[in-house]
N, C-alpha and C positions, 0 to 999 in steps of 0.2 A: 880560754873561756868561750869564745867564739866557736869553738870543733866542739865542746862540751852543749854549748845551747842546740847547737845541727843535729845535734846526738838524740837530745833530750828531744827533740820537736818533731823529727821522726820516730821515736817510739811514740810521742802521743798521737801523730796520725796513723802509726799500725792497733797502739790502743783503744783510739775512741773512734768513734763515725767515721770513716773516708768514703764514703759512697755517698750520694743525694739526688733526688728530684728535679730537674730542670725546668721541665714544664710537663701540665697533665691537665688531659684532655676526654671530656664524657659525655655521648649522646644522651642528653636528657629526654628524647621520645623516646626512647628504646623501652617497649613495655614488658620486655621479659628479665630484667634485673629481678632477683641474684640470677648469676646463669648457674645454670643445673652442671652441665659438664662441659669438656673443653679436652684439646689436646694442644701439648707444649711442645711449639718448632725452635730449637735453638738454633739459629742459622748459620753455624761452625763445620766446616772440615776438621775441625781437632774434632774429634772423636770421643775423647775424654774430657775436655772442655764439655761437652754437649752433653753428656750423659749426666755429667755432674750437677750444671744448673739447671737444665732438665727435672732429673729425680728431686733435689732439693725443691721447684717451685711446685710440683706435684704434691710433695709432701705437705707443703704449706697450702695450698688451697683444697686438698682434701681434709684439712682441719676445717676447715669452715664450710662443709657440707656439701663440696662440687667434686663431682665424679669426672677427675682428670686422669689422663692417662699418656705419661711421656711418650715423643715418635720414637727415640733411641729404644725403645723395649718392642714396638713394629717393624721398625727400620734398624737393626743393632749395627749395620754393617756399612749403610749411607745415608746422606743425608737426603729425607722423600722427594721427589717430585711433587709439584704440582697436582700433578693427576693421580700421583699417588696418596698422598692426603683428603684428595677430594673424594677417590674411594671409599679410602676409609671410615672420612667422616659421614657419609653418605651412604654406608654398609652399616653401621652402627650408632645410625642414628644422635650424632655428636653436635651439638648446639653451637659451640662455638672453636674456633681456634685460635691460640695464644702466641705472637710471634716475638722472638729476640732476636734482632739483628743490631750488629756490630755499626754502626756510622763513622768513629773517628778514634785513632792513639795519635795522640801528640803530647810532646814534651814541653815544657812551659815554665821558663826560669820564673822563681820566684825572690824578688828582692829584701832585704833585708838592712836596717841601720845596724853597725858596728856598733863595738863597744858592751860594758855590763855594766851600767848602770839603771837604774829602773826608776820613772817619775815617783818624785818624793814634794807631798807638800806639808808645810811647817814653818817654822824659824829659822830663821838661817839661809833660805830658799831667796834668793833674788832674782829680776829679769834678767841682768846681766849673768849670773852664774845658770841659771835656766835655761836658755835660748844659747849661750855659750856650748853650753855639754850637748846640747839636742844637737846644734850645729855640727859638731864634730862627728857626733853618732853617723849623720849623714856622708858625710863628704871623705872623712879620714879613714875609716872602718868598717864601710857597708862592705855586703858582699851578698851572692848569689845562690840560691842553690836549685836544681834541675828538677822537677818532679815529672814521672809521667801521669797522662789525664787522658782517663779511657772513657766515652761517652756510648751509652746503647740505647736507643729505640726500642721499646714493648709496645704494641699492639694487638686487641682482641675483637677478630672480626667474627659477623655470628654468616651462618655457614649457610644458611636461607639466601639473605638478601645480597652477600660475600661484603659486604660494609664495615668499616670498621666502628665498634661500639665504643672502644677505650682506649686511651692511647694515654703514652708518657715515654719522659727522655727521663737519662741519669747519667751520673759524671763519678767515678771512680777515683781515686788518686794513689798509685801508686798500685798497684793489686799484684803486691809479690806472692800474696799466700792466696791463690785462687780458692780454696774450700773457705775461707775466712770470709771476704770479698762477696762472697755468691751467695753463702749465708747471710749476711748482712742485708747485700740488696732483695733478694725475695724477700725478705721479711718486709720490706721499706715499702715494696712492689703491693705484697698484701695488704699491708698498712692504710695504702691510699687506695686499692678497688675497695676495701672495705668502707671507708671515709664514704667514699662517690656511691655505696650500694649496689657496687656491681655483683660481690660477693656478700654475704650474712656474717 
């Protein structure tokens, strides 16, 4: 029962939500929200990592009216420079640019009470049998299981003032299926410039 619930509890975190918000953060002077356009720096030597979350955030903020354009379609072959971005953005008159950088993968046991039974309240139900079975759940039967917790940092600075306009963290769990994962989070990502008005 115990290998059966491990089972079941990872497919609901490959099914539903594993990615979220940590914290997020929005200059409220900034008088040119929505921004017009932007380009998306994924901050990856994977190559295909970067191209991937890249084009997906592109695609999603050219739904809502902002003339973005991934660096992996500038830069197919590495990751820009500095100087090299600032070209660009500065040759093609580019408002803002979108940064993803990687901050932290860690693994992180997560605990668990033993046992299958499930709080039941009704007749029958005493403190002593109550506090008895919870007791054991703990002590007799817990057990552990490993998740990895991948956190990333987004930032959008506007390319004037080089300032950052918006910022936020997010925390992943597990991201075995990268196109899955990176779907999810841009959308989450859009979600909240949109919330804050950064995007229409």
């Amino acid at each position: 029962m115990r290998y059966l619930f491990i089972f079941l509890f990872l497919s609901m975190v490959t099914a539903c939500a594993s990615s979220n918000l940590t914290s997020s953060w929005v200059d409220t002077s900034y008088t040119k929200f929505p921004i017009k356009s932007t380009m998306v720096v994924a901050m990856s030597d994977n190559l295909r990592v970067r191209r991937i979350f890249e084009d997906d955030m592109v695609k999603q903020l050219q739904a809502h009216g902002v003339n973005a354009i991934p660096s992996s379609q500038v830069f197919p072959n590495k990751l820009p420079s500095k100087e090299d971005v600032a070209y660009y953005v500065s040759k093609h008159t580019v408002q803002t640019v979108f940064i993803a950088k990687l901050i932290n993968i860690e693994d992180k046991e997560v605990r668990y009470p033993g046992g299958s039974g499930y709080g039941y309240y009704g007749r029958g139900v005493s403190f002593n049998s109550y506090y008895n079975t919870s007791y054991s759940y703990i002590y007799d039967d817990s057990y552990s299981v490993s998740y990895e917790f991948v956190n990333v940092e987004f930032t959008l600075f506007d390319t004037q003032s080089h300032n950052p306009i918006w910022s936020t963290s997010s925390e992943s769990v597990d991201p075995s299926n990268m196109n899955n994962i990176i779907d999810e989070l841009t959308g989450i990502l859009v979600t909240n410039m949109k919330d804050n008005n950064v995007i229409r």
